[in-house]
C-alpha positions in Angstrom: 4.3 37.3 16.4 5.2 40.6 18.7 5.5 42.5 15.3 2.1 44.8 15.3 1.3 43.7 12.0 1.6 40.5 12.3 -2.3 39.6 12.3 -2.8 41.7 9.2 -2.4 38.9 7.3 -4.4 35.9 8.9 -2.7 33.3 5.9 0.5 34.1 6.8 -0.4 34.4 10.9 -2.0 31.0 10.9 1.3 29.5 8.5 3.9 31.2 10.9 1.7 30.0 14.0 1.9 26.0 12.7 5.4 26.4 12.2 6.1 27.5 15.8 3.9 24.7 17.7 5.8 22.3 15.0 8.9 23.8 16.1 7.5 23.7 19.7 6.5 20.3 19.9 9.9 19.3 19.8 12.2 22.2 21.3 9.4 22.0 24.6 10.2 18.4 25.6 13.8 18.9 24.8 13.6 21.9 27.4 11.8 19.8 29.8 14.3 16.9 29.4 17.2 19.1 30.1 16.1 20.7 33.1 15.0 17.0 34.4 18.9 16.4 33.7 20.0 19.4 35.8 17.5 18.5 38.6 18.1 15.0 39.1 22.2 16.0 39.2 20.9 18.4 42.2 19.5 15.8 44.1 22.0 13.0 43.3 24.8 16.3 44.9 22.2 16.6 48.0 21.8 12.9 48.3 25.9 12.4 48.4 26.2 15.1 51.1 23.3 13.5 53.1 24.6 9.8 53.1 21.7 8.8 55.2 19.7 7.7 51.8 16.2 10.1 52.4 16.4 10.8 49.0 16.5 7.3 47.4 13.2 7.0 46.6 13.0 10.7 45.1 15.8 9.8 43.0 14.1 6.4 41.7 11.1 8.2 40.9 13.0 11.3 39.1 14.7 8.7 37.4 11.7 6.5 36.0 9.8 9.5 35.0 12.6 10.2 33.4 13.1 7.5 31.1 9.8 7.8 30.3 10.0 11.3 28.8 13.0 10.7 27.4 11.7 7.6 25.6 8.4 9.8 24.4 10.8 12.6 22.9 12.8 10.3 21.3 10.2 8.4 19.2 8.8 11.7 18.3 12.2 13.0 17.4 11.8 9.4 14.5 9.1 11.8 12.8 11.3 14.1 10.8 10.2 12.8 7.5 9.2 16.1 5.2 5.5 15.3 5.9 5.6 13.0 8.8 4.1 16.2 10.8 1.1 15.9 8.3 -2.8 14.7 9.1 -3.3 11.1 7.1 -5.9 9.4 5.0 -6.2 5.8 5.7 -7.6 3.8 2.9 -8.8 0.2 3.6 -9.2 -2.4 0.9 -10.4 -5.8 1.0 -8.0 -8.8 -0.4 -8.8 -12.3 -0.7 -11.1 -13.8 1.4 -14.6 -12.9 -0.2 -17.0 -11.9 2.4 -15.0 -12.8 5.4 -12.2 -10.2 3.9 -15.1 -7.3 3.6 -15.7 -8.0 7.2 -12.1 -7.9 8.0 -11.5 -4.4 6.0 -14.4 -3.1 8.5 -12.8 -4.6 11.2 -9.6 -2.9 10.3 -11.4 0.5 10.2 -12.7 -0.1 13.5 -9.2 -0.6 14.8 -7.6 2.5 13.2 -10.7 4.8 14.0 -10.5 4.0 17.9 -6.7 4.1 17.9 -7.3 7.5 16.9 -9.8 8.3 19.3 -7.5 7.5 21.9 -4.6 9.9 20.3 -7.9 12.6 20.4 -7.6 12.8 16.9 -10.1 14.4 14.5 -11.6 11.5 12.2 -13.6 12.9 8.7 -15.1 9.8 6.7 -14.0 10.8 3.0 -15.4 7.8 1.2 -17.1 4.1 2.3 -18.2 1.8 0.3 -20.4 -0.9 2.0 -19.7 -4.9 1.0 -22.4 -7.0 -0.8 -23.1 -9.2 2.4 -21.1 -7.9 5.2 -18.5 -5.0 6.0 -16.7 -2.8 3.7 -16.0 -2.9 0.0 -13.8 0.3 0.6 -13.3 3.3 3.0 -10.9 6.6 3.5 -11.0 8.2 6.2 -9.1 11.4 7.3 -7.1 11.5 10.4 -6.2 14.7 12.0 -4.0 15.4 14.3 0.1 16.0 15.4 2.2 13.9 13.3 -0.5 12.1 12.3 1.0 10.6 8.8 4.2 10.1 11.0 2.9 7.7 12.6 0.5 6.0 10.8 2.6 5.7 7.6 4.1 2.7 8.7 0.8 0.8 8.9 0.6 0.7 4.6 1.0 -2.8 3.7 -1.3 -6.4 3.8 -2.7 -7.0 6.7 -3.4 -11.2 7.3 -6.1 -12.2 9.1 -6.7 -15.7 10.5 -10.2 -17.2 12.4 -12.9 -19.5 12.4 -15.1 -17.8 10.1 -18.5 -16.5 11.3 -20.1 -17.0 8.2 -19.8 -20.2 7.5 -21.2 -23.4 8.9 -18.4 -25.7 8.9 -16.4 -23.8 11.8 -13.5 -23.7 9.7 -10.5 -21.8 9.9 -10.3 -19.0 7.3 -7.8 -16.6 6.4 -8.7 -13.0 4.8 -6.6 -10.3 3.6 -7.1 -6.4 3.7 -4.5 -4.0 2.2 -3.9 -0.2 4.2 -2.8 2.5 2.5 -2.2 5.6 4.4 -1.2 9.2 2.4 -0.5 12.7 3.6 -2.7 15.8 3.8 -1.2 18.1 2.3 -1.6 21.7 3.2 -2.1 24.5 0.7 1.5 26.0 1.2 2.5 22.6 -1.0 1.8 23.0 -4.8 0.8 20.7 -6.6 0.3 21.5 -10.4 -2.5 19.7 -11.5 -3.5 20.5 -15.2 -7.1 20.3 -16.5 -6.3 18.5 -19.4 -4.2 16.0 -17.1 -7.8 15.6 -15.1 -10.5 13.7 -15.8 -13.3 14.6 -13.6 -16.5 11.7 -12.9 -19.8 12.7 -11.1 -22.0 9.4 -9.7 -24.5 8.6 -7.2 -23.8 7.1 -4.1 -25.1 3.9 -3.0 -25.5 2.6 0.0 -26.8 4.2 3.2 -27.2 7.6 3.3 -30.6 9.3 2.8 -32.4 9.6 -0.3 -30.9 12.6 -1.3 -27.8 11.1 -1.3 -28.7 8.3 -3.5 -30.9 10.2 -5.9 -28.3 12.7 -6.6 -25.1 12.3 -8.5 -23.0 13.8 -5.8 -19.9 11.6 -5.5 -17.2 13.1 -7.5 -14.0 11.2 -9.0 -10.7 12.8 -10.5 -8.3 10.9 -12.3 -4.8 12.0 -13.1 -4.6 10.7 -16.9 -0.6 10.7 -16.9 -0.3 8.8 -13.9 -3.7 6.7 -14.0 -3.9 7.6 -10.3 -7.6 8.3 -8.8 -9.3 9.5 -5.4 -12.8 9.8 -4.8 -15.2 11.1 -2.4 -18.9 10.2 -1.8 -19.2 11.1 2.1 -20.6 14.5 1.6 -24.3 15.5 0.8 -23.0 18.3 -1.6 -21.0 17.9 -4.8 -18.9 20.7 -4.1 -17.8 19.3 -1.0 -17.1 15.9 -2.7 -14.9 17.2 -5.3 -13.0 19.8 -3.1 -11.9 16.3 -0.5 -11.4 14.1 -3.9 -8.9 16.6 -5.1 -7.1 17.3 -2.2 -7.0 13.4 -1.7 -5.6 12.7 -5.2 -3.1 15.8 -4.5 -2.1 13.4 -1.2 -1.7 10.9 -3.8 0.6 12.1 -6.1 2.9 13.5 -3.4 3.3 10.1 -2.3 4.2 8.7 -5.6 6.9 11.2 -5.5 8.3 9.9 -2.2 8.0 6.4 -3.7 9.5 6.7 -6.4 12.6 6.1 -5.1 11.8 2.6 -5.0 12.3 0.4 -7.6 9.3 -1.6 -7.8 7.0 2.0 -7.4 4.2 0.7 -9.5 3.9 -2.8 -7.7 3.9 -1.5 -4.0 1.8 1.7 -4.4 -0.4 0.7 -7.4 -0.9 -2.9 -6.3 0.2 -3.2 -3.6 1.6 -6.8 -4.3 -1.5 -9.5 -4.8 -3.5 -9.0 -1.6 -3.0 -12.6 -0.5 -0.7 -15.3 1.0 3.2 -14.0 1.0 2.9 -10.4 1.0 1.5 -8.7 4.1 3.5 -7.0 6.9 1.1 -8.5 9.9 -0.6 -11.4 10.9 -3.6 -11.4 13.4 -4.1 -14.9 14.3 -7.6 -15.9 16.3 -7.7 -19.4 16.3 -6.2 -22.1 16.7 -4.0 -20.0 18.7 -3.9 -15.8 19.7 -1.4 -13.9 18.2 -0.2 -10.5 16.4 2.7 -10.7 14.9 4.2 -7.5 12.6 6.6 -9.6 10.1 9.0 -6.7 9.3 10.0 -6.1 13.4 9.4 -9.1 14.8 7.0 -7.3 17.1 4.1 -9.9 18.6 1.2 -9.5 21.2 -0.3 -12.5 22.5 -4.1 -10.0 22.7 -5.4 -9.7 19.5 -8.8 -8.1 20.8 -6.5 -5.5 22.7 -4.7 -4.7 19.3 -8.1 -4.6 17.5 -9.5 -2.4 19.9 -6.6 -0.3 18.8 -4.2 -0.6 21.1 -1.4 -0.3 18.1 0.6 1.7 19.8 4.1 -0.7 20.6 3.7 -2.3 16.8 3.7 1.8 15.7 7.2 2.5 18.1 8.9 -1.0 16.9 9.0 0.1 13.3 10.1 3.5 14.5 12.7 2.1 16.6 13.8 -0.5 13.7 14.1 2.5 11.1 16.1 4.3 13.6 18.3 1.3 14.4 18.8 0.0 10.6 17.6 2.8 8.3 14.9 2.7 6.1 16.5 0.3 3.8 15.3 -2.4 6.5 12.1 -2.0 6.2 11.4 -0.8 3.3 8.3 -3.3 2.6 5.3 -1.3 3.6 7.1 2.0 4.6 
């Protein structure tokens, strides 16, 4: 970056500058952590020397702050996947469950769209889909931010959701399922060799809300990878060009994370399908009534405040899976990974 010519070329400038806060995002907090090391031995030397205990408390606080740092760096140190450091699309389908599973879908986006808020993420609707009655048929949205992916990549799986539902009359318990699939954006230094006669390329007009131009205009745009049968849409944007620019990069997301699961056996099932969206395959259950519970099924992880955790307050079920592939390997927790 000292190198006169290094603004000449702003592509390379701007690739060379993401590498270095990368790079910095971890080197800086390792820095930190070390001269936290050398500090706190300085006081503990002063505090010998003393033997009157002034510096006790000092030390305890040192100490505690301390941990706390050094439990930050060390979950972000987890995220050394090859595109962990990537934004994320999040795409939300309902399961079983009819109606009440459209709602939960929506309340799923909700959950995911204020957990980023609190990160101070950058959140880009790519595609929503509104239900028949109530909620969501189907929404992407586009995360941005450090690490993003990382963190979020976990969260692919079933999600189980268990209430007395608000649309019926009988004040019955009812159970709904909602599958999350979440997928790096990739960056244009990654190429991805797309063929036209591998594409297949759809135009339509988008229904729901969104102004009459929207809806009178086919500007929702759909590519299909005819190899792979693999598709991504977009419908979010008043212009066409816009549309198709986010549903190609989102089907390039797609295909680069075939790739990474392809090393699992049962590929087609867990990306494709995802498993049936119903009883015996999610990775959490949220329960309302008759009891309050969240329980991840892979970790073991549980909060006893579901409207905490649906306010998005994911955080601690996020570190557990970090901490459990750290502890066991990927191999542990492979369902939903």
């Amino acid at each position: 970056m000292g190198q006169a010519d290094f603004w000449n070329d702003q592509d390379a400038a701007k690739t060379t500058i993401d590498e270095i806060k990368t790079l910095n995002s971890v080197l800086k907090p390792f820095e930190g952590l070390s001269q936290t090391a050398e500090d706190l031995q300085a006081m503990m030397e002063l505090a010998i020397e003393a033997a009157d205990g002034s510096l006790d408390d000092d030390i305890r606080y040192s100490v505690t702050e301390g941990e706390k740092a050094f439990e930050a760096f060390e979950l972000q140190s987890m995220l050394n996947g090859p595109n962990d450091h990537c934004n994320a699309f999040v795409t939300i389908h309902p399961g079983a469950g009819g109606t009440e599973a459209c709602d939960w879908a929506d309340m799923l986006y909700r959950m995911y769209t204020m957990w980023a808020e609190s990160h101070r993420y950058k959140l880009e609707l790519i595609d929503r889909e509104p239900g028949d009655v109530a909620g969501i048929q189907t929404v992407t949205i586009a995360i941005r931010g450090e690490n993003a992916y990382g963190y979020l990549k976990g969260e692919s799986g079933v999600h189980r959701l268990v209430r007395i539902s608000p649309f019926g009359s009988a004040d019955k318990r009812q159970t709904s399922f909602a599958s999350v699939d979440v997928l790096p954006e990739i960056d244009d230094k990654i190429d991805i060799e797309l063929r036209d006669d591998e594409l297949k390329r759809d135009v339509f007009r988008c229904g729901g809300p969104g102004g009459q131009h929207q809806n009178k205009t086919e500007s929702g745009v759909r590519y299909t990878h005819l190899p792979t049968g693999i598709a991504a849409e977009s419908r979010s944007e008043r212009s066409q060009h816009k549309n198709d620019a986010l549903a190609l990069q989102l089907l390039k997301a797609k295909m680069i994370r075939m790739e990474e699961m392809k090393r699992e056996a049962e590929y087609a099932k867990a990306y494709d399908e995802k498993g049936e969206i119903s009883f015996g395959s999610q990775i959490r259950n949220y329960v309302l009534q008759p009891y309050q519970l969240v329980k991840d099924l892979r970790t073991g992880c549980e909060s006893g405040n579901p409207q905490a955790v649906l306010d998005g307050r994911i955080d601690e079920f996020i570190n557990s899976l970090l901490r459990t592939r750290l502890s066991k390997g990927d191999d542990a927790v492979k369902k939903g990974a």
